[in-house]
VOKOL-829230 format. One record per residue (C-alpha): residue in three letters; chain; residue number from 1; x, y, z. Coordinates in Angstrom, 1 decimal, m for minus. Layout:
<recs>
    r  c    k      xx      yy      zz
  ala  A  NUM       X       Y       Z
...
</recs>
This chain:
<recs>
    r  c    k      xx      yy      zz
  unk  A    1     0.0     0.0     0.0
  unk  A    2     2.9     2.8     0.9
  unk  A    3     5.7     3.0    m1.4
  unk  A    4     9.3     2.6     1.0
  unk  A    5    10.4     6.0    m0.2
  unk  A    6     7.3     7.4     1.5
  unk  A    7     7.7     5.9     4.4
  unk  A    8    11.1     7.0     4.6
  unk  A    9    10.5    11.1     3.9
  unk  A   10     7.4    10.6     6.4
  unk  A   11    10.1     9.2     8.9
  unk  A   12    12.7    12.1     8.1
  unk  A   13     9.5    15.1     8.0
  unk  A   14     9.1    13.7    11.5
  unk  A   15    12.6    14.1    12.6
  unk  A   16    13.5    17.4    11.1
  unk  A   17     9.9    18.9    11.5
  unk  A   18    10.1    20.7     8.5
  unk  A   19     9.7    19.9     4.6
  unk  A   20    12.8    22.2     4.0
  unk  A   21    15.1    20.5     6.0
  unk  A   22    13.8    17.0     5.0
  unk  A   23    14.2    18.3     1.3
  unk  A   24    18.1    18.7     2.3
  unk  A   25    18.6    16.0     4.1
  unk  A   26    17.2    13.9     1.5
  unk  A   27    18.5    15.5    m2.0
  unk  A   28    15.1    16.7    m2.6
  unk  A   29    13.6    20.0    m3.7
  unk  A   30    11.3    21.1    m1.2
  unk  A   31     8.3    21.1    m3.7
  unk  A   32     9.2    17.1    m4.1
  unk  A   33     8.8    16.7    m0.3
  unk  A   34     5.1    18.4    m0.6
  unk  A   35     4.4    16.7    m3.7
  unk  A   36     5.3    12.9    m2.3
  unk  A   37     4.0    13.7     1.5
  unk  A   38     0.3    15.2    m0.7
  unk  A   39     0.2    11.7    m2.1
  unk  A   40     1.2     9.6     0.7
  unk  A   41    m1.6    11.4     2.4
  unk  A   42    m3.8    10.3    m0.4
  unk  A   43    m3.3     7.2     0.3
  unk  A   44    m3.4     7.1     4.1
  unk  A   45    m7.0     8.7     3.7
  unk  A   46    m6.7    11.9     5.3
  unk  A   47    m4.2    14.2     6.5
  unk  A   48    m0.8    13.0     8.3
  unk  A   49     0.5    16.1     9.6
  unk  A   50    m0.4    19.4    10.7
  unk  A   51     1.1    22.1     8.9
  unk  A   52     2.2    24.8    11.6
  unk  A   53     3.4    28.8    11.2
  unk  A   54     6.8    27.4    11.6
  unk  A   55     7.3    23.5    10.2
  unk  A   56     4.7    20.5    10.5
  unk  A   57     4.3    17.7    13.4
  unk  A   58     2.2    14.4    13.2
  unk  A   59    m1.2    14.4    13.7
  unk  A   60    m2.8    10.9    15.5
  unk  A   61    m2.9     9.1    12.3
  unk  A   62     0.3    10.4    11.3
  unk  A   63     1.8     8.9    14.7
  unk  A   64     0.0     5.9    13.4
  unk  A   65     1.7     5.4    10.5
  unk  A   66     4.9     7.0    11.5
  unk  A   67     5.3     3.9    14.2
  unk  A   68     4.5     1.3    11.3
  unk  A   69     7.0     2.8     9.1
  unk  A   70     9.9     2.8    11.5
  unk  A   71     9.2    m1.3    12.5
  unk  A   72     9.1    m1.3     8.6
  unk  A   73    12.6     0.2     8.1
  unk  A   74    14.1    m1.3    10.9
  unk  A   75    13.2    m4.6     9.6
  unk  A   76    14.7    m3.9     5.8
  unk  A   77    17.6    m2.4     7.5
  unk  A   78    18.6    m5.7     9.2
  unk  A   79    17.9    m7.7     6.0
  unk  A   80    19.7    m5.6     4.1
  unk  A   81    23.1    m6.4     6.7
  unk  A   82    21.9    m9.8     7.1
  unk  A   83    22.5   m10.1     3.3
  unk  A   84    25.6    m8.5     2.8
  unk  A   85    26.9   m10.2     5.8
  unk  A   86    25.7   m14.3     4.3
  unk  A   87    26.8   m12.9     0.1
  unk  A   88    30.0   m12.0     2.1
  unk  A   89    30.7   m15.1     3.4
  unk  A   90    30.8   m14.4     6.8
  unk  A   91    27.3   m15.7     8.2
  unk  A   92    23.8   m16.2     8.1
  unk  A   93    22.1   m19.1     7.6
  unk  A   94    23.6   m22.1     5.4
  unk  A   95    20.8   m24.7     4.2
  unk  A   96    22.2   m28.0     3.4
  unk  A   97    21.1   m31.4     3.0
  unk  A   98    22.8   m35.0     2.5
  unk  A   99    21.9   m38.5     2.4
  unk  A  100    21.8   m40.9     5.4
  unk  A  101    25.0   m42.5     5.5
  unk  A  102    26.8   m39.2     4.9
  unk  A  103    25.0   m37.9     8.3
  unk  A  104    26.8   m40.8    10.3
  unk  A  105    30.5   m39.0    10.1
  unk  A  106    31.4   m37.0     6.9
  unk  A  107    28.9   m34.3     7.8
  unk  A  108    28.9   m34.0    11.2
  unk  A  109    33.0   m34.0    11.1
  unk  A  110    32.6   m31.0     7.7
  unk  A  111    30.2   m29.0    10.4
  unk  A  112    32.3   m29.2    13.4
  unk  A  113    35.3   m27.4    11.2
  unk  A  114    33.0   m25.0    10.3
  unk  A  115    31.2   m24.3    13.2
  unk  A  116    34.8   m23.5    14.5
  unk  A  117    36.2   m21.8    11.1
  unk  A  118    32.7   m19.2    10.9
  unk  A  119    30.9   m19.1    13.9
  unk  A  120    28.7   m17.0    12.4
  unk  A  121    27.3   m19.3     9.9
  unk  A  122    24.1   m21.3    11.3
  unk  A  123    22.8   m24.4     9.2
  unk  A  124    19.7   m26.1     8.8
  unk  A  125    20.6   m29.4     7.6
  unk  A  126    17.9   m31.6     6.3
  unk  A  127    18.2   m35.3     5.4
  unk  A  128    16.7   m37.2     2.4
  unk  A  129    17.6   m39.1    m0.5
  unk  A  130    19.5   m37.6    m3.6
  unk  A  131    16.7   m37.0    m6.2
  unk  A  132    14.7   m35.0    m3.1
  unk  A  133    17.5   m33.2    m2.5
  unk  A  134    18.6   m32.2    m5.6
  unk  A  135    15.3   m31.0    m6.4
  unk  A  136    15.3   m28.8    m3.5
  unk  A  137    18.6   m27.0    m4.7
  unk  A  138    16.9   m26.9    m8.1
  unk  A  139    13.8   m24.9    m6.5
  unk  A  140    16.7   m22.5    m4.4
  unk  A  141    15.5   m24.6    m0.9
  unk  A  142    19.5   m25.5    m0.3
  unk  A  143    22.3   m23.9    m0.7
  unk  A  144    24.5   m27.2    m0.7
  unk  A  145    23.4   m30.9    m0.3
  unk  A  146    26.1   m33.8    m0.4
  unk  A  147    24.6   m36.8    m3.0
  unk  A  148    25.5   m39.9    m4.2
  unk  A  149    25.0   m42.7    m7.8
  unk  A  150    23.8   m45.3    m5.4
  unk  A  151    21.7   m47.1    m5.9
  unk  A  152    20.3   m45.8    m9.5
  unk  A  153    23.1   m43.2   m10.7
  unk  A  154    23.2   m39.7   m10.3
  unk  A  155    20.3   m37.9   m11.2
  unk  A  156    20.5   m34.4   m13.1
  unk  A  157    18.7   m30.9   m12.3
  unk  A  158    18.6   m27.7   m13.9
  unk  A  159    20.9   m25.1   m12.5
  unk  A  160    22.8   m27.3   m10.1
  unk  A  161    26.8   m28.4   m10.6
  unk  A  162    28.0   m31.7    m8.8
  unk  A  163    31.5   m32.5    m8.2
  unk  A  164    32.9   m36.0    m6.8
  unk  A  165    34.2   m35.8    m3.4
  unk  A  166    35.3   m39.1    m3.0
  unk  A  167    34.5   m43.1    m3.9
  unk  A  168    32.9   m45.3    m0.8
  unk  A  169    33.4   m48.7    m1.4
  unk  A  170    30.1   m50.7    m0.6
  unk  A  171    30.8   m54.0     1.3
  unk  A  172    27.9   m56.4     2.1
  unk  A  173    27.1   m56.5     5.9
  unk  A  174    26.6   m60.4     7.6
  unk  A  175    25.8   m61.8    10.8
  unk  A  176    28.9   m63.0    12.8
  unk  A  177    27.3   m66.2    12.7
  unk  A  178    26.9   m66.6     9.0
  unk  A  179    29.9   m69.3     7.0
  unk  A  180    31.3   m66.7     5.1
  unk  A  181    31.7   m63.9     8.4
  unk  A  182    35.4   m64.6     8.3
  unk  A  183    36.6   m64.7     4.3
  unk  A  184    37.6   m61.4     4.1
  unk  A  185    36.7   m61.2     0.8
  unk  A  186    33.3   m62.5    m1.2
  unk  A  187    32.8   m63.4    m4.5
  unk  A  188    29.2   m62.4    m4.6
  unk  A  189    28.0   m66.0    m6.3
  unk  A  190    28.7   m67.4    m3.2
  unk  A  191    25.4   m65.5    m1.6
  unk  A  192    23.2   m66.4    m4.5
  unk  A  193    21.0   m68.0    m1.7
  unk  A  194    20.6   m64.9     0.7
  unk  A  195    17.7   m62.8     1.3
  unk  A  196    19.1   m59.3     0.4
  unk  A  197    17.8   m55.9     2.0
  unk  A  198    17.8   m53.4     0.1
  unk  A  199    15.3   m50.5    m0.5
  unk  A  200    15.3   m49.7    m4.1
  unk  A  201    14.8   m52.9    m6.7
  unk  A  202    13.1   m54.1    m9.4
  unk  A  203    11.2   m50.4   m10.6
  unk  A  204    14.3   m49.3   m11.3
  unk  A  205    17.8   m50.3   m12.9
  unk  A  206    20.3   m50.4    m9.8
  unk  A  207    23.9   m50.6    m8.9
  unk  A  208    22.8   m54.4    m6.9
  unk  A  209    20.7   m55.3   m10.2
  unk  A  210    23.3   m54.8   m12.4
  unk  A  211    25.9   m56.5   m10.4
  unk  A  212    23.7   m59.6   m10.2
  unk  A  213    23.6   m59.6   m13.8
  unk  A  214    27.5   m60.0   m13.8
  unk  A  215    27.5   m62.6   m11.4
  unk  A  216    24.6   m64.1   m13.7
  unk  A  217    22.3   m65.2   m11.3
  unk  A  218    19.0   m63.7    m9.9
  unk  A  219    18.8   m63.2    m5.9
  unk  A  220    16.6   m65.6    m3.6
  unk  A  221    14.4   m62.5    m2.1
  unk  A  222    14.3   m58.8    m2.0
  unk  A  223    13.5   m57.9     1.7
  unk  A  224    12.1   m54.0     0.8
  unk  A  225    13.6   m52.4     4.2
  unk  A  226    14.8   m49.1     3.8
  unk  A  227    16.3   m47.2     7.2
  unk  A  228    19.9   m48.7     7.9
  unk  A  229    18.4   m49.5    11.4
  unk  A  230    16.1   m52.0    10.2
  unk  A  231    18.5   m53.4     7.7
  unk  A  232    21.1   m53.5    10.3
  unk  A  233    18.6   m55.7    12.5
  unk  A  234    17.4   m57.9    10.1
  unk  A  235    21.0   m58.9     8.8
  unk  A  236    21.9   m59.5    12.9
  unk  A  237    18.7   m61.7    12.8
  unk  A  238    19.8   m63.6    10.1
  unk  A  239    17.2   m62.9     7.3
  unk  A  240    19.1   m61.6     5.3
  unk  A  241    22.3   m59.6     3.9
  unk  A  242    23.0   m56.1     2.8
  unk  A  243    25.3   m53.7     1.1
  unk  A  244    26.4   m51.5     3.6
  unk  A  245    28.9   m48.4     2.3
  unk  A  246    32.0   m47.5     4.3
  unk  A  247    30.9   m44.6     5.1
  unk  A  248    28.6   m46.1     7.4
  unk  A  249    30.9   m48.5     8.7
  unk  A  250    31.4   m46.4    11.7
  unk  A  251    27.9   m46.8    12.7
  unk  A  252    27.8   m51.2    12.1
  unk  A  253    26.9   m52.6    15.2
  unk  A  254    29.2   m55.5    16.9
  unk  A  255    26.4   m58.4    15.9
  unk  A  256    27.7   m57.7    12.2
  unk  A  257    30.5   m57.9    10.3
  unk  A  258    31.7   m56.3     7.2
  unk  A  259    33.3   m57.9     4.3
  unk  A  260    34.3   m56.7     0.9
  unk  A  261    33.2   m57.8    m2.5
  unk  A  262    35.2   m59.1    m5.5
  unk  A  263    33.4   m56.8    m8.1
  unk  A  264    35.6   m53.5    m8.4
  unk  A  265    32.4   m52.0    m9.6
  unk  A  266    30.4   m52.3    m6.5
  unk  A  267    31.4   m48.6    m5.3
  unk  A  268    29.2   m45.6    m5.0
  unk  A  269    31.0   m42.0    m5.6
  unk  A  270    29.9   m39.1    m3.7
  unk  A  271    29.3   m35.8    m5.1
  unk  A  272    28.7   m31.9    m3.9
  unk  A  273    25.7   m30.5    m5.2
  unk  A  274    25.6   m26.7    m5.5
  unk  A  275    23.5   m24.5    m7.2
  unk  A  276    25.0   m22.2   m10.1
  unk  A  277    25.7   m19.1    m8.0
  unk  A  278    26.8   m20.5    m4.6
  unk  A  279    27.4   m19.0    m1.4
  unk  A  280    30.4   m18.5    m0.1
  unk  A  281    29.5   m20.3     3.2
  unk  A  282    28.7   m23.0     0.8
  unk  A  283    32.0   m23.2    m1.0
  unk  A  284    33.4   m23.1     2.5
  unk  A  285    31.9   m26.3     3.3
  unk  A  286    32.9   m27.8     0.1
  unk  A  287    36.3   m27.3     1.2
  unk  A  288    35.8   m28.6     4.2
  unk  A  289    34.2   m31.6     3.5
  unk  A  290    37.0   m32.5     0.7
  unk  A  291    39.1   m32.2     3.8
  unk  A  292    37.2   m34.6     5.7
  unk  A  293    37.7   m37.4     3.2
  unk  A  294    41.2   m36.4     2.5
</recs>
């Protein structure tokens, strides 16, 4: 309803009490200050001032408006050094989001640096898998999200850059009691008759899929389970196996062992996500989490 620049002269009339001295304070003529103070009246619906023999003071509903318009401009003021501050680099807030095995170390470890390095910087991290989440830095709701290929490849979104951060070698999680607990190393024939857990299969092609089709054979069962929780206490139960990334390893209760797989394919790689302009607090993090897996 009232244009900013209104609100402002209205503030300054106030202050100096006088169109003439507002006009100078302002860069304006003084017939500008009468002219835009007319219309901002017009608006308002009545008069905003009362014109004395020697300058003008608020009326009521100039007192009115005159309180609104300084919550107003306070409240642009601080955005305004909010943003400069967060474009600068040096805080505000930092919305990121990652994947759940990511949140088990990498991230937490990437967010104590930075917590340290830019105190002023808060996040709101989210987690969720990486088509969600790059779909929220396509529609501007992140600022940064960490993603992975597993388990259908790395999906693609307009106006968002990924760079690999690293390769996590998946290694299939078994109970201590199972034959092959021990080996090391498994050819991944020789668990053609497990039940695997695993959340995505069969609607879509998948890193497990297509390494079944190497080892030409077709599993047992699909047990759809898809928090690493419940995968973790099914494979401790004995129904069933899983891959498990190393990035998670960290988090593998003692009931389970990990053991790697003979298929060099059988790796996910990691990527930051960013969108095409990026905050600097962003790039910060970037940094920060290559140093994590360094």
């Amino acid at each position: 309803m009232f244009e900013i620049d209104a609100l402002r002269l209205l503030v300054t009339v106030a202050e100096t009490g006088s169109f003439t001295k507002a006009a100078a304070r302002l860069n304006y003529t003084q017939s500008a200050v009468s002219r835009r103070i007319a219309a901002l009246e017009q608006r308002a619906g009545g008069p905003l001032l009362e014109r004395l023999p020697r300058g003008v003071r608020l009326n009521p509903a100039g007192r009115t408006l005159h309180r609104h318009a300084m919550e107003v401009l306070d409240r642009l003021s601080r955005a305004e050094r909010e943003l400069a501050v967060l474009h600068a680099g040096h805080g505000g807030l930092l919305h990121i989001g990652a994947f759940a095995t990511a949140n088990i170390s990498l991230v937490p470890t990437a967010l104590r640096r930075l917590q340290d390095a830019r105190p002023d910087v808060e996040v709101i991290a989210v987690e969720g898998p990486t088509d969600a989440l790059m779909a929220r830095l396509a529609d501007g709701v992140l600022d940064l999200a960490l993603v992975s290929d597993y388990p259908s490849g790395l999906p693609s979104a307009d106006g968002v850059t990924t760079t690999a951060l690293c390769e996590d070698e998946l290694f299939v999680a078994l109970p201590r009691g199972h034959r092959l607990a021990g080996a090391g190393t498994i050819d991944l024939r020789e668990l053609r008759d497990e039940a695997w857990l695993q959340n995505a299969y069969g609607d879509r092609p998948t890193m497990l899929a297509d390494a079944f089709a190497r080892a030409a054979f077709t599993p047992r069962k699909i047990i759809r389970i898809a928090e690493w929780s419940g995968k973790f206490g099914y494979v401790a139960a004995g129904l069933g196996v899983a891959l498990v990334p190393s990035l998670a390893a960290w988090a593998v209760p003692d009931e389970l062992v990990l053991c790697s797989l003979t298929d060099p394919a059988l790796r996910r790689t990691v990527h930051v996500a960013l969108p095409a302009v990026p905050l600097p607090a962003a790039l910060k993090l970037r940094d920060l989490l290559r140093d994590a897996v360094g």
